[in-house]
NUMAR-951031 format. One line per 10 residues: number of its first residue (from 0); their letters; for each residue x, y, z of C-alpha. Coordinates in steps of 0.25 Angstrom, whole numbers, plus 2048, in hexadecimal, padded with zeros to 3 digits. Layout:
<sites>
NUM	a	X:Y:Z ~ ...
</sites>
This chain:
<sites>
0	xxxxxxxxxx	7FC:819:8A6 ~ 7F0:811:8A9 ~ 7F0:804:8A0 ~ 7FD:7FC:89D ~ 7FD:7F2:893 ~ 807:7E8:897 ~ 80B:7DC:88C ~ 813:7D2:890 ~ 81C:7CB:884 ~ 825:7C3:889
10	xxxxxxxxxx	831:7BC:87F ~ 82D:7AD:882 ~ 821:7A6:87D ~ 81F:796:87E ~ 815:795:873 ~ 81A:7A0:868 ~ 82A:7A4:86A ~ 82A:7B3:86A ~ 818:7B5:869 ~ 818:7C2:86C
20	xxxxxxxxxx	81F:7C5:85F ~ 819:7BD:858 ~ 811:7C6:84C ~ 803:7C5:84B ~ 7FD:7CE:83F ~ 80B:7D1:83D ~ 80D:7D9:84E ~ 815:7D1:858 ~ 809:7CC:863 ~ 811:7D6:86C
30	xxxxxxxxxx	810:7E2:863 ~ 800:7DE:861 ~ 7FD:7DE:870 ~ 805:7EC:872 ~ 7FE:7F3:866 ~ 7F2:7EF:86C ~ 7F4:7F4:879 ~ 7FA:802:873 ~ 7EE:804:86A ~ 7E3:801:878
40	xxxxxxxxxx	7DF:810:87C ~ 7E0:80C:88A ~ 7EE:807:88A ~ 7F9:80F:890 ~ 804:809:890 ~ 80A:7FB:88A ~ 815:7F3:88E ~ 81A:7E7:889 ~ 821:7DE:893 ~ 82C:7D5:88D
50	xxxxxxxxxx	83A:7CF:88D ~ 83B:7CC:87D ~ 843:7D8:876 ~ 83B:7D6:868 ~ 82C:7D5:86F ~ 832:7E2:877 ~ 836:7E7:868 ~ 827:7E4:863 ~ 822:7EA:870 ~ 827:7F8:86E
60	xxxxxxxxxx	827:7FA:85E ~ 816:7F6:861 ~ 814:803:86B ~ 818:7FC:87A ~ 822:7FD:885 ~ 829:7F2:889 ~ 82D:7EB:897 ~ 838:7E2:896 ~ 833:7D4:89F ~ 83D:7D0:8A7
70	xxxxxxxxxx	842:7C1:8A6 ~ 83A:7BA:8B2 ~ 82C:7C4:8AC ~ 82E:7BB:89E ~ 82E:7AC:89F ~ 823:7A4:89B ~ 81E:7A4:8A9 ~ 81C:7B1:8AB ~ 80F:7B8:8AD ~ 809:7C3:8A3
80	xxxxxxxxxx	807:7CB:8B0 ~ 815:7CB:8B4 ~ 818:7D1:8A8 ~ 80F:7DB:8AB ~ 811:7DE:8B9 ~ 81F:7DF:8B6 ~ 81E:7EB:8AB ~ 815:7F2:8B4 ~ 820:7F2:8BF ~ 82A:7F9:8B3
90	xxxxxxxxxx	820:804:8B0 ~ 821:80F:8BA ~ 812:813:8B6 ~ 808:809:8BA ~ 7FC:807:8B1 ~ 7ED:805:8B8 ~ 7EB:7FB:8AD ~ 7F3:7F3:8A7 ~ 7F1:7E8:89C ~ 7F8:7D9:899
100	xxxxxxxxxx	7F6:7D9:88B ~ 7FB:7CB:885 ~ 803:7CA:877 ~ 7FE:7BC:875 ~ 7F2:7C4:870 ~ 7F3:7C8:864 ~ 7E5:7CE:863 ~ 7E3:7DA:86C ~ 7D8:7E4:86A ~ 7DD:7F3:871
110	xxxxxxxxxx	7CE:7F6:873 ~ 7CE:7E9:87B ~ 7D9:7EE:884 ~ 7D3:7FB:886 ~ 7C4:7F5:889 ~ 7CC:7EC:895 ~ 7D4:7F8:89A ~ 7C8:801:89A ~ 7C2:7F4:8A3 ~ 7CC:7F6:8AD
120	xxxxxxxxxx	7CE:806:8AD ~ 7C0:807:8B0 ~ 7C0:7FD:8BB ~ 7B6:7F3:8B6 ~ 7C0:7E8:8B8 ~ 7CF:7E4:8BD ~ 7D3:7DC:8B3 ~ 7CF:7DA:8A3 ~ 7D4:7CE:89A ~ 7D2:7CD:88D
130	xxxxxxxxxx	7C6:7C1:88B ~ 7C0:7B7:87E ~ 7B2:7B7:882 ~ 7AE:7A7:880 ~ 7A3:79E:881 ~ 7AC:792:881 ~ 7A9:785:887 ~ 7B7:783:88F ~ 7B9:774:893 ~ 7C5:76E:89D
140	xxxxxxxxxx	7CE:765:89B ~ 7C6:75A:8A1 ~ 7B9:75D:899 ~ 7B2:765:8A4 ~ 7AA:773:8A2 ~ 7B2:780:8A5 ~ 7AA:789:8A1 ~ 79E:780:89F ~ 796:775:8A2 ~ 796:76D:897
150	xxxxxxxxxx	787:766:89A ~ 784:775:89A ~ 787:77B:88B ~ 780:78A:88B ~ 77F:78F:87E ~ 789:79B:87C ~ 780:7A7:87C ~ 77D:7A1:888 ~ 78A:7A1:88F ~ 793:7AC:897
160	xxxxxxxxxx	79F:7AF:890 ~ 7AC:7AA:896 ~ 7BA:7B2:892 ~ 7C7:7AD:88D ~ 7D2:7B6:891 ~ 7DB:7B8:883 ~ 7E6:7BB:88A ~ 7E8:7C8:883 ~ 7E8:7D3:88E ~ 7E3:7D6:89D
170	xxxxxxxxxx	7E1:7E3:8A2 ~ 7E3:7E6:8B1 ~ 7E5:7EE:8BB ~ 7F3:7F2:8BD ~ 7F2:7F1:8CD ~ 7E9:7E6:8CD ~ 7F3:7DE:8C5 ~ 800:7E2:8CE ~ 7F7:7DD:8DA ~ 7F2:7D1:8D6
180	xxxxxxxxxx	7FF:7CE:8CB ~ 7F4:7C7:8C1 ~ 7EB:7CB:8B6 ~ 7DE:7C6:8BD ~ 7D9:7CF:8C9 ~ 7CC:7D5:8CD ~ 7C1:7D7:8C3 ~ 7C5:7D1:8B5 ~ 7BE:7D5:8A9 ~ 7BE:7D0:899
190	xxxxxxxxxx	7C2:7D8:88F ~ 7BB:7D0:883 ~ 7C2:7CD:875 ~ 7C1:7C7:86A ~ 7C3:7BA:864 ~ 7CC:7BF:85A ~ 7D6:7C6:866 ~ 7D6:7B9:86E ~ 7E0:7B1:869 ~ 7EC:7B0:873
200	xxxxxxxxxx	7F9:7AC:86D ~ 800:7A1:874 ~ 804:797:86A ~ 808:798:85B ~ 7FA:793:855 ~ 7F5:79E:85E ~ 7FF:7A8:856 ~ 7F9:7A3:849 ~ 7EC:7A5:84E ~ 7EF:7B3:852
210	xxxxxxxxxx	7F5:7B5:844 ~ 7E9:7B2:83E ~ 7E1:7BA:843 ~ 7E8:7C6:844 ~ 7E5:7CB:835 ~ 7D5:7CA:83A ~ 7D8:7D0:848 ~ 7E0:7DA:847 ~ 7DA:7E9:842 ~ 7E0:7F0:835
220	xxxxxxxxxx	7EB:7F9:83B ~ 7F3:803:831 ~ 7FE:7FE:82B ~ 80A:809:82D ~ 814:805:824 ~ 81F:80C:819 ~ 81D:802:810 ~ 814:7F7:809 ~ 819:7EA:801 ~ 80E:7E1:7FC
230	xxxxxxxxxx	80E:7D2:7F6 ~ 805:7D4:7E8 ~ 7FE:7C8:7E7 ~ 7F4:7C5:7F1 ~ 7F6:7D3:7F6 ~ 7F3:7DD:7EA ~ 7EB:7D0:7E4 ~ 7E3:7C4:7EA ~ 7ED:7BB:7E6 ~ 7E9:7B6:7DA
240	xxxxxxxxxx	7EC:7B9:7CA ~ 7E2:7B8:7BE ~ 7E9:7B5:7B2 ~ 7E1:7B6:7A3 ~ 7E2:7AE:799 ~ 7EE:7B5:794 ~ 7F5:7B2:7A1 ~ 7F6:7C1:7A5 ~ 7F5:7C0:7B5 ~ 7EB:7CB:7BC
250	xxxxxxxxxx	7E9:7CE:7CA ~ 7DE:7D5:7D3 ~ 7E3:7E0:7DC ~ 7DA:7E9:7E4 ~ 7D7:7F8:7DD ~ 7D8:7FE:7EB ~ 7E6:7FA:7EC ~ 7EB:801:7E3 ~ 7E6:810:7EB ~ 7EA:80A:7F7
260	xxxxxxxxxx	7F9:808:7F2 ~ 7F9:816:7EC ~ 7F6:81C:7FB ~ 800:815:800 ~ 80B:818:7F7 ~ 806:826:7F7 ~ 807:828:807 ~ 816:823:805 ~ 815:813:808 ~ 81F:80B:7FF
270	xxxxxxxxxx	816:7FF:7FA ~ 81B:7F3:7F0 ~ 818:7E6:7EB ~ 81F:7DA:7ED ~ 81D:7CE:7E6 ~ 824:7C0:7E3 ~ 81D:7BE:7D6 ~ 822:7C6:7C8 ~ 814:7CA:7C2 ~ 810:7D6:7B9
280	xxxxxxxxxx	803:7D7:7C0 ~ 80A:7DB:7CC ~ 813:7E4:7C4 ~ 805:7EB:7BF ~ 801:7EC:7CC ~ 80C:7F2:7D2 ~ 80D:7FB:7C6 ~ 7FD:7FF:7CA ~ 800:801:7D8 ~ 80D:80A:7D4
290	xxxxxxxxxx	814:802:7E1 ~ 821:7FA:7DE ~ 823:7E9:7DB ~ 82D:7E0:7E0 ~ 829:7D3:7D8 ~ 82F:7C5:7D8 ~ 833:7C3:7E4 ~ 838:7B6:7EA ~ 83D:7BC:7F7 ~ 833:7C9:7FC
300	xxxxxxxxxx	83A:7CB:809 ~ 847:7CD:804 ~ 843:7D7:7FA ~ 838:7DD:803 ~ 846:7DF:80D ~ 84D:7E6:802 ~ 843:7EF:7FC ~ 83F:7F3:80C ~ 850:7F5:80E ~ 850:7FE:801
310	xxxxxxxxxx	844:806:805 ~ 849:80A:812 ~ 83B:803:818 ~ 839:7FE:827 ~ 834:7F0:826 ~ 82C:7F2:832 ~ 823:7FD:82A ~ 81F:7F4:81E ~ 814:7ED:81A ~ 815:7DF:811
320	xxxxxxxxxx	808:7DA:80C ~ 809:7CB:808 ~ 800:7BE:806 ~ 807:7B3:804 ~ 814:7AC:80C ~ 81E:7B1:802 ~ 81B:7C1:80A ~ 81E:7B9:817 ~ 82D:7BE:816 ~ 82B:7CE:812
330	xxxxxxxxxx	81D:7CF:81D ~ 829:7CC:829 ~ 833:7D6:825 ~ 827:7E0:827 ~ 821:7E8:832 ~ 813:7E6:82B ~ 811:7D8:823 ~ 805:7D8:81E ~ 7FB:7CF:819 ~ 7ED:7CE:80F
340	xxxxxxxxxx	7E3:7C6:816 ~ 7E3:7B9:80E ~ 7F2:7B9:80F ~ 7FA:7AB:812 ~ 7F8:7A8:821 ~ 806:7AB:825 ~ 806:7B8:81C ~ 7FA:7BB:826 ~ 801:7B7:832 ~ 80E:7BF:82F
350	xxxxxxxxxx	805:7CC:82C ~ 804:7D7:834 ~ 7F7:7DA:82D ~ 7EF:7D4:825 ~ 7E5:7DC:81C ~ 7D6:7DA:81B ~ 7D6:7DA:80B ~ 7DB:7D0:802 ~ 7E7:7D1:7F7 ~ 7DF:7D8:7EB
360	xxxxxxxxxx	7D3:7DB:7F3 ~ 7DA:7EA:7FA ~ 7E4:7E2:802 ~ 7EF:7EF:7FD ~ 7E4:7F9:7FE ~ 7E2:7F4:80D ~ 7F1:7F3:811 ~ 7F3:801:80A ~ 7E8:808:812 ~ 7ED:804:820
370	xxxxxxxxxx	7FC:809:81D ~ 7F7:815:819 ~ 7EE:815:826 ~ 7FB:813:82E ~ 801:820:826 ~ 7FF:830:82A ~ 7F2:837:827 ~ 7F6:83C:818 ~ 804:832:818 ~ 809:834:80B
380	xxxxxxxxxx	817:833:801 ~ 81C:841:804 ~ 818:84A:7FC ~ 820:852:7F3 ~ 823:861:7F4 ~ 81E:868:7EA ~ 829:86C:7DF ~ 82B:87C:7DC ~ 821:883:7D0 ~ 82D:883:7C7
390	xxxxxxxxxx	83A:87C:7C4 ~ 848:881:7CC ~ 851:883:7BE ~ 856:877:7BB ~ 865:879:7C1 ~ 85F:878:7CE ~ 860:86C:7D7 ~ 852:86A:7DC ~ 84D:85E:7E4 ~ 83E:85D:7E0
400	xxxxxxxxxx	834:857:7E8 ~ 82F:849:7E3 ~ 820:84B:7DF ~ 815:847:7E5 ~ 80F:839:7DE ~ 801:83C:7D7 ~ 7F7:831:7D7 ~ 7EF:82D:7CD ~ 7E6:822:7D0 ~ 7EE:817:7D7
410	xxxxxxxxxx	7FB:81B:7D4 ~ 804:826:7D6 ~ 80D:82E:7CE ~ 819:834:7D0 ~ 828:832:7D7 ~ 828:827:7DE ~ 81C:81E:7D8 ~ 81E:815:7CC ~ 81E:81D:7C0 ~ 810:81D:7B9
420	xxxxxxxxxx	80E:817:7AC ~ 803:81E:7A3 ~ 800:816:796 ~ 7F9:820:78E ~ 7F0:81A:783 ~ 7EA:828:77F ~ 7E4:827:774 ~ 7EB:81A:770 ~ 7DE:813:773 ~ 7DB:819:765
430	xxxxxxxxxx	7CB:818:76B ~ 7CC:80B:76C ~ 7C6:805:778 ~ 7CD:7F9:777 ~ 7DA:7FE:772 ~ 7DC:806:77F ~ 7D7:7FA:788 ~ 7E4:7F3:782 ~ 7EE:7FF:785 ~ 7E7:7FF:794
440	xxxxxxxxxx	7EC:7F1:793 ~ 7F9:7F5:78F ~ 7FC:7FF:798 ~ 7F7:7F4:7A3 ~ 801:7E9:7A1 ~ 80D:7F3:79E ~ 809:7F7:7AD ~ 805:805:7AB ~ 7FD:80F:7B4 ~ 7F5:816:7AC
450	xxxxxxxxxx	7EE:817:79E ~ 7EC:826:797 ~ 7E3:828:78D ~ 7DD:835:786 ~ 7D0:83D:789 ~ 7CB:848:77E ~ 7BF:84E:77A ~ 7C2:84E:76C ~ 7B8:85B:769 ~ 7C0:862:772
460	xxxxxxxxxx	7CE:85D:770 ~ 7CE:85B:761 ~ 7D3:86A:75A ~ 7C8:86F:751 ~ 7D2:86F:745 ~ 7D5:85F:748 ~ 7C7:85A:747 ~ 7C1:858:73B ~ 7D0:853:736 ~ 7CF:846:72F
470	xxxxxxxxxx	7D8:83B:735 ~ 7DB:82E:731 ~ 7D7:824:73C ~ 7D6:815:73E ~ 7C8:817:73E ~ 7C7:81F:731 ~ 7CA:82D:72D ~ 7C1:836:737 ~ 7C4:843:73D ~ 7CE:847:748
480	xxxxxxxxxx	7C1:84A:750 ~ 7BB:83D:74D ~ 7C8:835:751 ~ 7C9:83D:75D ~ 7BB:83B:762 ~ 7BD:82C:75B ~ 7C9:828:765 ~ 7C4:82E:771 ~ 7C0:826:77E ~ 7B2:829:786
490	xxxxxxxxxx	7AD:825:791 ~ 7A9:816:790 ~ 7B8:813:789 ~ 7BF:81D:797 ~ 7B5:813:7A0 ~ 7BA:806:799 ~ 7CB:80B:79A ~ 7C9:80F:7A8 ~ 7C2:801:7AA ~ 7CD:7F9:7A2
500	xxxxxxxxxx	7D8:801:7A7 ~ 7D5:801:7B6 ~ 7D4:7F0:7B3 ~ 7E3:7F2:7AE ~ 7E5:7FA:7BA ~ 7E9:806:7B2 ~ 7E6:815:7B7 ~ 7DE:81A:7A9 ~ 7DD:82A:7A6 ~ 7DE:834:79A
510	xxxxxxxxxx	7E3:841:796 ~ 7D7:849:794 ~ 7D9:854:789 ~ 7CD:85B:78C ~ 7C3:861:798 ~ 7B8:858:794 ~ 7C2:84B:794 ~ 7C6:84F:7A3 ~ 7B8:84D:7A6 ~ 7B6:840:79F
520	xxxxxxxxxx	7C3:83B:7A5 ~ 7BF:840:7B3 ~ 7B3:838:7B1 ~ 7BA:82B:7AF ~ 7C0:82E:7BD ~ 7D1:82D:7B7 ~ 7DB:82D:7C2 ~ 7E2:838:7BA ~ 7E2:841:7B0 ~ 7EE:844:7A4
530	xxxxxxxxxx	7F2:851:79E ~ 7F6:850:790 ~ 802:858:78A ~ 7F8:85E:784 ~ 7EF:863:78F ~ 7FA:86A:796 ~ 7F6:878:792 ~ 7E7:874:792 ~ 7E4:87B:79E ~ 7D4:879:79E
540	xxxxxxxxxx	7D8:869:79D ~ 7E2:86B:7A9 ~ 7D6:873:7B2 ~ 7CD:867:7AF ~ 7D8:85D:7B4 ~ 7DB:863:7BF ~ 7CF:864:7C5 ~ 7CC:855:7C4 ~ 7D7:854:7CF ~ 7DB:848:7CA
550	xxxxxxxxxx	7EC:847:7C7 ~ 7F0:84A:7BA ~ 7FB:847:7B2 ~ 800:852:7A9 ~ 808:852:79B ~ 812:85B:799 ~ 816:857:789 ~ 816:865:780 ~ 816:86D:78E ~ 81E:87A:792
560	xxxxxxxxxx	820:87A:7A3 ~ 818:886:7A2 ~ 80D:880:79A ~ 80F:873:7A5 ~ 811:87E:7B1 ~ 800:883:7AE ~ 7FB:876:7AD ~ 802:872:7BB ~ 7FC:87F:7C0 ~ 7EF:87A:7BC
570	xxxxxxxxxx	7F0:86A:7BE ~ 7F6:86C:7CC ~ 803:862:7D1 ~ 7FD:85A:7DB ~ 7F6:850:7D1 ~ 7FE:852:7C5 ~ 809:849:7BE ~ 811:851:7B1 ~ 814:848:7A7 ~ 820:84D:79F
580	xxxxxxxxxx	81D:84B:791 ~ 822:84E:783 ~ 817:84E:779 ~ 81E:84C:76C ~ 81A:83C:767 ~ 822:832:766 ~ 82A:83A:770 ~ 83A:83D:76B ~ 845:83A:775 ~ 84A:848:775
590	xxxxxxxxxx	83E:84E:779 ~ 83A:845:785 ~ 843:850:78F ~ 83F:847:79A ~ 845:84F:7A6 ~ 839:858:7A3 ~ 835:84E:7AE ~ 83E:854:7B9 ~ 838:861:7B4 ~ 82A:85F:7B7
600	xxxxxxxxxx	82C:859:7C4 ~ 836:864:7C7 ~ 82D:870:7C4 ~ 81E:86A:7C9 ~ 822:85E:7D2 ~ 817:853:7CE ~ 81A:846:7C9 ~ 81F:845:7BA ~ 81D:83A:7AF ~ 821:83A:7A2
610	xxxxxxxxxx	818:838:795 ~ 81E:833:789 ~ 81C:832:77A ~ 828:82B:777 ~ 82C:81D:771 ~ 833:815:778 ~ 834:816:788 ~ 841:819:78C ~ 83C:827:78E ~ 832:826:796
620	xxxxxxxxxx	83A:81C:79E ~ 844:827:79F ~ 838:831:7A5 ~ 837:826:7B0 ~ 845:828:7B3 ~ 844:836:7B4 ~ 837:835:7BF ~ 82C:835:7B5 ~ 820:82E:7BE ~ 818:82C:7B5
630	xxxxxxxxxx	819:827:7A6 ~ 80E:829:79B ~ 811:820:78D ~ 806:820:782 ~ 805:812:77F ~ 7FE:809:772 ~ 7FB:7FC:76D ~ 804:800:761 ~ 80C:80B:75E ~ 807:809:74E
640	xxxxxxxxxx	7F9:80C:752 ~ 7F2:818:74C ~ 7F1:824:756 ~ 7FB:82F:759 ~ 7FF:82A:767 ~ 803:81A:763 ~ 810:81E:75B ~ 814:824:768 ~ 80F:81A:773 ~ 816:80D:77B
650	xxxxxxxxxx	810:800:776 ~ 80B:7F5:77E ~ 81A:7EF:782 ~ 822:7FC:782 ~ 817:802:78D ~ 81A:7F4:795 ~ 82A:7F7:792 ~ 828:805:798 ~ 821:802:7A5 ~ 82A:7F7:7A8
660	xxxxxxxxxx	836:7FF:7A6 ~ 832:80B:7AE ~ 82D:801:7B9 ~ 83D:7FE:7B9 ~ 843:80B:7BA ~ 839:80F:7C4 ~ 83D:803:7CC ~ 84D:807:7C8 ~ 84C:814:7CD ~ 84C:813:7D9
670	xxxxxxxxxx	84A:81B:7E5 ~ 859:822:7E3 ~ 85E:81E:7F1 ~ 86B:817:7EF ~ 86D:80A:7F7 ~ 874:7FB:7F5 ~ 866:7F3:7F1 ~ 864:7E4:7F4 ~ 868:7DF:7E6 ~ 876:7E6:7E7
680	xxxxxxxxxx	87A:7E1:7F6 ~ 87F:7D2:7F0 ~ 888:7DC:7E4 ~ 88C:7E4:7F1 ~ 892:7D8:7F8 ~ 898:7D1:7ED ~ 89F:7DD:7E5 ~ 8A0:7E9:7EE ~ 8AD:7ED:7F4 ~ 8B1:7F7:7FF
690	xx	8BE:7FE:802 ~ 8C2:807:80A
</sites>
């Protein structure tokens, strides 16, 4: 061993009771002096020298050794060097360096350490304090000069420096100190830091200082945590609301957030919003980000203790991200409180870290990327064993592995993630712009999503015998061909719905019918194509697809398994989502057979949804029961509308109806662990008896 970093952290204090534990960006002073002593390249050993079990406690958990400082070593008159000539008589090695580093700084640079060990080790000097270069014009007491004459004021440039020692650490030689039992011996030397570092805490306003500065001194360092829990506004959003003239309240959030919080659920972080206001944009946003709400809150700590109690989560590796006083209460009962940068003064001082960006300007994205910096190269959820080529018979007790979620855009889907709400407006737009602008909206404010339109090219996909048949349209009588080609989007009507539906914050795509409309999707850069019933023995269509890469979600109405088994072969499993579908419209009851469900998943072990053509929802609220992850409804303005789809397609209230009830089974389900939950412990000790 040739450098010891001694840190003396006595009990007592006469300014601040109990300072070295005070927190400063969330770390006990004592914790922040060993961390930067271990992270010091030249550091050997550390050691901090107290008589106070918790600042022993904090000692250890940060990476050092601790001393215990006898009685008569740990009044208010002992010295710093006593302290440190005692540990060095309890260590059986002893050091040719060794270092008083002082918790009263909460400002500590390791390469600061290191450039004043090197100082020594290569003999240039004895000693080496930590100094504050000035130019300050010090004055006495009685009015006299002490580092000046005052009827000589040189300009600064013109001047020496002079050094304030901060206090923060000495590096000696170890022998040197033994013989001359004081810090100060032989050649001294500076280490220079800067202003920032030298703050010296000795009185409460000291502390405040500190606290202040900490968010602007200290560097970013990963996050390592199991879980994240976030205030929304002024977090997700820059804290304020814009309501229109119809008093419906929006919000700016930050695009980038939305990938961030998909990363991280996806390397297996737990992550939820918490909020003590009740508001449908918060719902929305939740819905978006696929991460659970708790809302209306009037006592987030209690409830924050509950959810961390059901889960089975250590506080210590937590994050709470807060702004405002009311998150006070939570950010203690954590091991990483965490604060946005224009946060409530005491939210800052309480935080361990404070982000550099702003609620709606990336604050989520930037908290997201430093936990996953803290989290294993290639840190995921863990990832499914594939499921066996074919089914076991059905007799058989199997336990099939859960499959792996997909991502589309933002979002995942499958077990596990919030279940993915397609509204599909096909060709219920009936090639009007305007109409399908107002099913965007619809599917918005129900809190869907994703929209699903239709993409042919009708000289391809129309039958020869179809199209010079005369139908009856709103427009007129025209042919088949001519209604086809009539209702069909192009390009400038795609740019416009994906630019209205990324302002509803809606995923958009289409089913493409054709090899040409692949291309013209792929064009408009969708997050995801969908097969329909249709296209399943459409093995060309399926060849295009898959060689987008892009994840694809497949139909499996009017489909035998071996018809569904080719198409898999071709599509691949590792981006695909089966859809279980019956293609019969409206959609009887008796031939839903939803536990063809469990069969898909059983027999190719992806993620399974359900698309229905059913009136009513109790089916498809019976799919979300069954695992579907994912639900596809066709949805109208009106069911009277003319078209073939409207008759069988969810108007504006019953697609509302739908989400809200399967974001209430979701949230019912649970997680099938069996336990005593906080609502029931008041029943328990009121009506439960025991005998024996």
């Amino acid at each position: 061993m040739r450098v010891l970093a001694v840190i003396p952290a006595r009990g007592g204090s006469a300014g601040v009771p109990l300072k070295n534990l005070a927190p400063v960006g969330g770390t006990p002073l004592v914790a922040r002096a060993v961390r930067a002593c271990v992270r010091a390249e030249l550091v050997d050993r550390v050691v901090v020298s107290t008589d106070h079990p918790g600042i022993a406690e904090a000692a250890r958990t940060a990476g050092a050794e601790v001393v215990d400082r006898p009685g008569e070593l740990s009044g208010a008159e002992a010295t710093s060097e006593s302290a440190v000539l005692h540990a060095l008589d309890r260590l059986p090695e002893a050091p040719e360096v060794v270092l008083l580093v002082q918790c009263t700084s909460a400002f500590i640079d390791p390469a600061d350490l290191d450039a004043a060990i090197a100082k020594v080790l290569g003999g240039e000097a004895d000693v080496v304090f930590s100094g504050l270069e000035t130019h300050e014009f010090l004055w006495d007491a009685a009015g006299a000069g002490v580092n000046h004459d005052p009827s000589s004021r040189p300009r600064r440039q013109d001047r020496e420096p002079h050094y304030r020692e901060t206090g923060a650490f000495y590096v000696m030689r170890a022998g040197g100190l033994r013989e001359y039992g004081h810090r100060f011996f032989g050649r001294v030397a500076v280490q220079p830091v800067p202003p920032r570092h030298a703050v010296e805490v000795d009185t409460p306003e000291d502390l405040e200082i500190v606290r202040a500065l900490a968010p602007f001194t200290d560097l970013p360092e990963p996050i390592d945590v199991d879980a994240v829990i976030t205030d929304f506004d002024g977090v997700h959003t820059d804290d304020r609301a814009y309501v229109g003239e119809d008093g419906r309240e929006t919000v700016a959030v930050n695009r980038s957030d939305g990938m961030g919080v998909s990363l991280l659920r996806r390397s297996g972080v737990k992550i939820m919003i918490m909020s003590t206001e009740q508001n449908p944009v918060v719902s929305a946003r939740a819905r978006k980000l696929g991460v659970p709400v708790l809302q209306g809150l009037t006592d987030k700590r209690t409830v924050l203790r509950d959810w961390l109690a059901i889960e089975g989560l250590d506080p210590a590796r937590v994050a709470y991200v807060g702004n405002d006083v009311n998150d006070l209460g939570p950010m203690s009962d954590v091991g990483w409180p965490v604060a946005v940068p224009d946060a409530h003064p005491r939210v800052r001082a309480a935080a361990r870290v404070v982000l550099t960006r702003p609620g709606g300007a990336g604050a989520v994205r930037e908290l997201c990327d430093r936990v996953l910096a803290a989290r294993p190269e290639g840190a995921a959820a863990p990832a499914a064993v594939a499921a066996p080529a074919a089914p076991a018979p059905r007799a058989e007790l199997r336990l099939v592995a859960s499959p792996r979620p997909v991502p589309i855009g933002d979002a995942l889907v499958g077990p596990g993630q919030p279940v993915y709400v397609i509204a599909e407006i096909g060709i219920n737009h009936n090639g009007d712009l305007d109409i399908a602008r107002r099913l965007i909206d619809v599917a918005a404010e129900a809190g869907c999503q994703a929209v699903k339109f239709q993409k042919r090219t009708p000289e391809i996909c129309v039958p020869l015998e179809q199209r010079d048949q005369i139908r009856q349209t709103p427009w007129g009588a025209m042919t088949y061909m001519e209604y086809k080609v009539r209702t069909e989007f192009g390009h400038a009507e795609y740019a416009e719905i994906a630019k209205y539906s990324a302002e509803r914050g809606l995923h958009w795509f289409a089913s493409p019918w054709d090899v040409p409309s692949v291309e013209f999707l792929e064009s408009m850069d969708v997050v995801t194509h969908k097969v329909a019933s249709a296209g399943v023995t459409d093995l060309e269509l399926l060849r295009a697809l898959a060689a987008t890469g892009k994840p694809v979600i497949l139909s499996t109405g009017m489909s035998t398994l071996e018809e569904i088994d080719r198409a898999v072969e071709i599509l691949g499993t590792s981006g695909l989502v089966l859809m279980h579908a019956t293609s019969t419209y409206p959609l009887p009851p008796e031939e839903a057979n939803l536990r063809a469900i469990t069969t898909l998943q059983e027999r190719y072990g992806v993620p399974v949804g359900y698309s229905g053509h059913e009136r009513g929802l109790q089916i498809s609220l019976a799919a979300v029961t069954l695992g579907a992850v994912t639900v596809e409804r066709h949805i109208t303005l009106d069911r009277t509308m003319w078209g073939s789809d409207h008759a069988a397609s969810l108007e504006p209230a019953g697609l509302e109806h739908l989400v809200r009830d399967i974001r209430i089974i979701e949230t019912a389900l649970g997680d099938g662990v069996k336990r005593v939950f906080p609502g029931e412990e008041a029943p328990k000790a009121r009506l439960r008896r025991v005998t024996v």
